[in-house]
N, C-alpha and C positions, 0 to 999 in steps of 0.2 A: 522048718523054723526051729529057729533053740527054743530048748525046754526054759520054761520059766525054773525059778529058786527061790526058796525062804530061805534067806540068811538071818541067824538069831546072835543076838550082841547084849551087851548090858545098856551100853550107851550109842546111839547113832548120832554121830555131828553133822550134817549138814553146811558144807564148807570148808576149805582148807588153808585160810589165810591166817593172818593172829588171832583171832579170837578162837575159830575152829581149834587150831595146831595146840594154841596154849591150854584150851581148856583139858585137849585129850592129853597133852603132856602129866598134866595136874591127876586128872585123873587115874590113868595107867597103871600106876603101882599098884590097885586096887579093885580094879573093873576090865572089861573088855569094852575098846570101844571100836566103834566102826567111824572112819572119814570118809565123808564124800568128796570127791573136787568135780566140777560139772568137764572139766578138760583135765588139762595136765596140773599137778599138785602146786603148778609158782602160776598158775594162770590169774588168780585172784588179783583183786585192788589191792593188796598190802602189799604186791610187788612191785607195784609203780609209785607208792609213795615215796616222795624224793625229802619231805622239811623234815619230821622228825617228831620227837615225843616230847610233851610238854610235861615237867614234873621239876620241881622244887630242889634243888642238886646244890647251891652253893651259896655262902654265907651273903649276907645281905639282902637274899628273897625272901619269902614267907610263905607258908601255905595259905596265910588269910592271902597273902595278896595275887596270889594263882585264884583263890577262891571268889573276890571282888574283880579282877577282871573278869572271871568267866561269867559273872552275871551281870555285869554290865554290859558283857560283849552280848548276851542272850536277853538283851532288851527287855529286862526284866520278868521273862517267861521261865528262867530254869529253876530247879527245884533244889532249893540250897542242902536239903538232905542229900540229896544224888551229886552235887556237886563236890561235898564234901567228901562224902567216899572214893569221888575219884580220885580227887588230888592226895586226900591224905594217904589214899594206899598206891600213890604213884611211883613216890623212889624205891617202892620195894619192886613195883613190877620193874623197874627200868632194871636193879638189880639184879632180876633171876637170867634178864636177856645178856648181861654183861656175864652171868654163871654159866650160861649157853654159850658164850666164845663171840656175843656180836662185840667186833671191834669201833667203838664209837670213837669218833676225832678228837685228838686233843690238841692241848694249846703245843705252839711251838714257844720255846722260852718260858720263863716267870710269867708265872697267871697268881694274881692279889686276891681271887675270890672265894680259893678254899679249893676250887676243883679242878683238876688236874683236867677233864674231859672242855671243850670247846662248845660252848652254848650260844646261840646265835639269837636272835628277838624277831618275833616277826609280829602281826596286826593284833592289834588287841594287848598285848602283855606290856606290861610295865617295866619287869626285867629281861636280865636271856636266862630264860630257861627252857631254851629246847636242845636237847641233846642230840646230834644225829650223824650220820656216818655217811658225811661231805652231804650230796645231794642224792644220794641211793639207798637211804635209811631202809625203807619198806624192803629192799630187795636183800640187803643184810638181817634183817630179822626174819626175812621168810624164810631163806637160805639157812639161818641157826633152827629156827622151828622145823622145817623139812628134815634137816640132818640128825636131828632130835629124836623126832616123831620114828623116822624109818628105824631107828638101833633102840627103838620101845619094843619090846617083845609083846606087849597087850595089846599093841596099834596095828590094825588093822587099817591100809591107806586103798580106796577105790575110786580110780581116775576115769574121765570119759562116763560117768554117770550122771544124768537130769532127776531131778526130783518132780515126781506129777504131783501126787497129793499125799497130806500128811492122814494116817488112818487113825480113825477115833472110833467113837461110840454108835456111829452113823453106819460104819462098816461090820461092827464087830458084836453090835448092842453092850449093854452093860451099865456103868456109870460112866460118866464123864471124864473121859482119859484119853490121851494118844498114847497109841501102843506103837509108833515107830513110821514108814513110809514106804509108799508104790515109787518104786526106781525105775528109770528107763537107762540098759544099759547100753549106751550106745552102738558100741562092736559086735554085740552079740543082736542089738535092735527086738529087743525083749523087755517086758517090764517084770520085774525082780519085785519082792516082798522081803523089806528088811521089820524084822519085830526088835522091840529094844522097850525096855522097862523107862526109859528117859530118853528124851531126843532137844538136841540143841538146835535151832536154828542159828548159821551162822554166815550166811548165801549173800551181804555186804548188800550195797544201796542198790537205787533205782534210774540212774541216771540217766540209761540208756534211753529214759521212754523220751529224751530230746536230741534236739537233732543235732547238736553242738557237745559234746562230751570230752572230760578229764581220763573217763572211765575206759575201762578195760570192755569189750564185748559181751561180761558174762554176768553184768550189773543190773540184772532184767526185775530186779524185784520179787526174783521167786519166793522167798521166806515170810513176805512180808501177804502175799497173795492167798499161799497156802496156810499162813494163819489166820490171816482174814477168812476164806471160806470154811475155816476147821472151827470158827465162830469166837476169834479173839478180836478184842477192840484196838487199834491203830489212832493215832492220836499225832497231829502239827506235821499231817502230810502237805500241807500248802508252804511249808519252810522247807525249801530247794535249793541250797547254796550253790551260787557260780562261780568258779573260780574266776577271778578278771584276769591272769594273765596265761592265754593258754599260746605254743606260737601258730599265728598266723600263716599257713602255707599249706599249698592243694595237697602234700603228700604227708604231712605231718603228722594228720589223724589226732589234731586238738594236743598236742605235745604238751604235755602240764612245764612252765617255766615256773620254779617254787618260788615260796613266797619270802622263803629267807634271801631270795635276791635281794629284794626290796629292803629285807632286815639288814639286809651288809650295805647298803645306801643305792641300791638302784632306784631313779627316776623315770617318771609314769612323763610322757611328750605329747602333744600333738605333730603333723608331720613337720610343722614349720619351729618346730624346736623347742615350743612354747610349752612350759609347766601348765597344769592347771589342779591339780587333785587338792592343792592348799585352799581353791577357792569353794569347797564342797567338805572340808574336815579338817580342825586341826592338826591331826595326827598326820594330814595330810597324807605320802605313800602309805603310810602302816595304823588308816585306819582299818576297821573292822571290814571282812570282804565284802558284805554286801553294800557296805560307804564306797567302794573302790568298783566294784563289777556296775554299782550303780551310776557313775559317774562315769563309768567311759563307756558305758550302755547311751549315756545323755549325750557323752561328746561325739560319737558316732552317728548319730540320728542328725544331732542337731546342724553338723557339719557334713554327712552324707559322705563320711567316712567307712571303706572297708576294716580298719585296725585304727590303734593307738600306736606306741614306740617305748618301748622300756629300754634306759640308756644303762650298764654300768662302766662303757666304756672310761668314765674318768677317773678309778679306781686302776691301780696299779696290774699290770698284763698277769704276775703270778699270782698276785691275790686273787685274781676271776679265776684263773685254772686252779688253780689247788682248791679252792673253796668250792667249786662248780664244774668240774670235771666230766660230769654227765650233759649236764646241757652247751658246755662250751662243744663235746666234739660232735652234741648233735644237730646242734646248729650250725657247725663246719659243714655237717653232711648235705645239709642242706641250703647251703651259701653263705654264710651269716657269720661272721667273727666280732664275739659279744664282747672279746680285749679293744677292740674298734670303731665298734659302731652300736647304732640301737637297732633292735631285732622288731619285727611285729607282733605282737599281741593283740588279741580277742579274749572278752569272757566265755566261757563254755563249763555246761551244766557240773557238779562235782562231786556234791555232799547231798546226801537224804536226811535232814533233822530229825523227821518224826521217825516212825515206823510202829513195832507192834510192841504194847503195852506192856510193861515188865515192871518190878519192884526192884528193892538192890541186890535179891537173888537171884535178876536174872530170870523168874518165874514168869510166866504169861497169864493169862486167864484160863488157860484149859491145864490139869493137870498134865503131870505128866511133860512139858513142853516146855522148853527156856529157850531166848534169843539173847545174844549177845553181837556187840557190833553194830555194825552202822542199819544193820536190819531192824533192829528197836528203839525203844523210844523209852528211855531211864528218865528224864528230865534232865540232864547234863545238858544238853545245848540249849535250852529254850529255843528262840525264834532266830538263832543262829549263832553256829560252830565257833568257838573260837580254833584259830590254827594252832595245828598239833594237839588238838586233843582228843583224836578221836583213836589216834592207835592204844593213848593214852587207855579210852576208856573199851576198846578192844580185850585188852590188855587186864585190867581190873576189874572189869564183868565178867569176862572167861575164868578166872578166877574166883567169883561169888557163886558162879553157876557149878562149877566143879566141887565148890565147895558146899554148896548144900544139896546137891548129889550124895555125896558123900555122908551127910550128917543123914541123908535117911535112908544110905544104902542098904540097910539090914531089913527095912518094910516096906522094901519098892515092890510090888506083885509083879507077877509076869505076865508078861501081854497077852490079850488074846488071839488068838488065829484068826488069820483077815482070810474071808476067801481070795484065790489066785485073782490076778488082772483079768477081765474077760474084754476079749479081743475078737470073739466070736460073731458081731455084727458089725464089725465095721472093716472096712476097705483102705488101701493106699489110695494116698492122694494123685488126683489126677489135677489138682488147681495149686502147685507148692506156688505158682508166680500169683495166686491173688493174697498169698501168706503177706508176700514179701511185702508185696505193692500196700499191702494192710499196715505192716509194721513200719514201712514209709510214710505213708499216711500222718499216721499218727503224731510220729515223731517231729513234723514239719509243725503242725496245726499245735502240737504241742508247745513248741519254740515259739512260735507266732503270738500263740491267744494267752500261756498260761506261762510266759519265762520270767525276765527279771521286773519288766513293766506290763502290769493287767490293768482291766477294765472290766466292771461289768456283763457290759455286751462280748466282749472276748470270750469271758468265762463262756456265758453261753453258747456263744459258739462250737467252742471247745466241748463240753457236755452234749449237745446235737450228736455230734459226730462221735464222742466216744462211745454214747448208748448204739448205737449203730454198730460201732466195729467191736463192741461185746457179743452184740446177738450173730454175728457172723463168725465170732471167736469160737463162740459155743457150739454152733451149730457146725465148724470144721471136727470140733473137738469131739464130740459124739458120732460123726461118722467117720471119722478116718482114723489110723493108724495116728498112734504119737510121734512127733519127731521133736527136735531140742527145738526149731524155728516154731512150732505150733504151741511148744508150749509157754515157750518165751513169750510169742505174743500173746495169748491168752491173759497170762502173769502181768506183766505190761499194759494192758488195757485193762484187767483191774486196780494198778497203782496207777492209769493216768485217772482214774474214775475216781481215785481215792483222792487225790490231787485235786481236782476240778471241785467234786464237792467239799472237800475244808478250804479250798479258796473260796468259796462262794457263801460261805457261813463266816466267814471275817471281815465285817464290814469294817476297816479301818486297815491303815499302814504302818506295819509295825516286823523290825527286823526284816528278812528273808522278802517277806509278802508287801508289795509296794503295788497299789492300786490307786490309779488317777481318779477315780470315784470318790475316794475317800485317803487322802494326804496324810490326815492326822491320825495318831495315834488314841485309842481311847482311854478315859482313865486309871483303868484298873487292866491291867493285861491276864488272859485266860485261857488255858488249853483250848484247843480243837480235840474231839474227842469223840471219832463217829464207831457203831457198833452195829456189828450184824442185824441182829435182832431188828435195832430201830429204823434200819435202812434196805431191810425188807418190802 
């Protein structure tokens, strides 16, 4: 068996998409940092984001007015302090990506708006202010981030690594700190001790724990789990954004179809050709997504429909390709010619609203420990995302966290020495197929009882069965060897457990969380806000 390793760093990030990449970028000139990616360094969510980043870029917008949609879109839950930071420090993050070489779209011809770059409008905004590079935005800014990061001489990048637990005061005694994290390195099938004076969470949502997904495979909620048991507070885990237009087909694997479709005038069908999203929101296509996953969640049920039909065939053949490049030839691949015809859509799970408790440094409640990204919970979304803001706040949190890294690099102390992983009582699994059938499980009963329409009795349902597949989590977890599938599921069944219980402490419908129990919204709208301690 490989020898275990302490690897010692200044900074250890956790994640390798934008918020990861940019924060170490930021930091670099100053610090040593270490990157984890759980696979290969583009494996994250920021490579499949196709719409783009929402920020104030040309005359006639306003930052008030980025700042009054995003709380209107956040149904009155977001925290205009957090809101504000993000937008106002947004055209500078959009800037440094344009200093990194991402080639963002621009207009073809005379553009009257000030900005030479092509901004598109999708739900929620009042202007276009999203800038993005055609439909592969995320894969162009990870691509600059990665090329970045690698010709950093302070950057240290490690691929094929799972993060078990983050080590604190529990491992190490002392005061109340993280000192860094137990790695499992896959190849070597060893767990690793990385020490680090700061460590970022930056491991993206939770998606996975449903059975319908936008997400990439590696969206297990690790970040959010290991700061929950390392005893930080997580906050508006029942707000789970669906994307409603994912496409429909057995090999697709939830194909996110973006939402600037819709911004360039594609039309939401029934099969018989029929509109209907005007009779559920003015804004009709480009209300706010959970108006839109919510309505064709109703129209499926109520008609015992497999899919809906998003048309932009009556928009001219070169406008669809040149604007949508990515999803025209992959809906070729798979029969569909979107200059032609209307393709299938389904909603399927997308965004994590909440996650774990942070300020606008990015700081948690344990020293020592920041999250950035879709892993935390700033108040920028309230009770749900508007589009394009999240790379947005990727992007400007990585940023605050580097940043007050930095303002107290000179009296960071050094960790203290975690003993090795002991691996000494426990055995390879001889049951990897009750993992699996576990992590099925869940994810089904998840979709079922806790997706875009809940019920009381669901909830509970749902809760039965998570308490269940914990105590079976824990009990693989303590006798067998670690593997990425044991840990995933473990992680996952404490975000479906996080999930279930702040659904079931919000007696009303409001944003994200829409419960037949309770339709209306209550007067005053108010975090969810559960903590270790109390839920002991």
């Amino acid at each position: 068996m490989a020898k275990q390793q302490v690897i010692h760093t200044d900074v250890l990030i956790i994640g390798s998409g934008a918020a990861g990449l940019s924060a170490a970028l930021r930091l670099a000139p100053h610090m040593k940092v270490a990157v984890l990616s759980k696979g290969a360094l583009s494996e994250g969510s920021t490579d499949w984001a196709q719409g783009g980043i929402a920020a104030v870029l040309q005359a006639g917008d306003t930052l008030e007015s980025h700042i009054e949609d995003t709380l209107v879109a956040g149904a009155g839950l977001c925290d205009r302090a957090a809101v504000e930071h993000m937008v106002n420090h947004g055209p500078e993050a959009v800037e440094r990506l344009i200093d990194l070489g991402v080639e963002f779209s621009k207009y073809e011809g005379e553009n009257s708006n000030g900005s030479s770059y092509h901004l598109t409008k999708e739900g929620g905004h009042s202007h276009r202010r999203v800038i993005h590079v055609d439909d592969a935005t995320g894969h162009a800014v990870q691509v600059a981030l990665m090329n970045a990061a690698k010709a950093a001489s302070n950057i240290t990048l490690y691929e094929n690594r799972v993060a078990v637990d983050l080590i604190t005061q529990r491992h190490v005694g002392g005061e109340k700190r993280c000192h860094g994290a137990y790695i499992l390195d896959r190849r070597r099938q060893v767990v690793d001790c990385f020490r680090a004076k700061s460590v970022i969470l930056a491991t993206g949502g939770a998606s996975k724990v449903y059975l319908y997904t936008s997400n990439p495979d590696g969206a297990t909620g690790d970040g959010i789990a290991m700061a929950w048991r390392a005893g930080c507070r997580v906050a508006n885990m029942e707000f789970n954004q669906f994307h409603p237009t994912c496409l429909y087909h057995p090999k697709a694997k939830s194909f996110l179809i973006t939402e600037a479709m819709r911004g360039e005038g594609a039309i939401l069908k029934l099969p018989n050709g029929e509109r209907f999203m005007h009779r559920f929101h003015d804004m009709a296509e480009l209300a706010p997504r959970d108006v839109v996953a919510r309505a064709i969640d109703h129209e499926m049920k109520r008609q015992g429909l497999d899919h809906v039909l998003l048309d932009i065939s009556h928009k001219p053949t070169d406008f669809v390709i040149s604007h949508f490049p990515t999803i025209y030839r992959r809906c070729r691949d798979f029969g569909y010619d979107i200059t032609k015809e209307p393709i299938p859509v389904v909603p399927a799970a997308h965004y994590t609203c909440g996650g774990v408790v942070t300020d606008l440094n990015a700081q948690t409640d344990l020293p020592g420990l920041y999250a950035a990204g879709e892993c935390a919970h700033t108040g920028l979304h309230g009770a749900n995302r508007m589009a394009s803001n999240s790379l947005l706040e990727c992007l400007v949190m990585a940023d605050s966290a580097a940043g007050d890294i930095l303002k107290q690099s000179n009296e960071l102390a050094e960790p203290l020495a975690a003993p090795p992983w002991d691996e000494s009582r426990v055995t390879d699994s001889d049951e990897e197929i009750v993992v699996t059938h576990n992590w099925h499980e869940m994810r089904r009963f998840m979709w079922d009882y806790v997706g875009i329409v809940r019920t009381t009795k669901r909830l509970q349902r749902a809760k039965n069965r998570v308490d269940l597949l914990a105590k079976e989590a824990e009990d693989y977890y303590g006798n067998f060897r670690v593997t990425r599938d044991l840990l995933e599921l473990r992680n996952l069944v404490t975000v479906a457990d996080l999930i279930v219980r702040s659904a079931q402490v919000r007696h009303e419908s409001l944003g994200l969380h829409y419960t037949l129990d309770y339709p209306d919204a209550s007067p005053t709208a108010t975090e969810t806000i559960l903590s270790p301690d109390e839920c002991a």
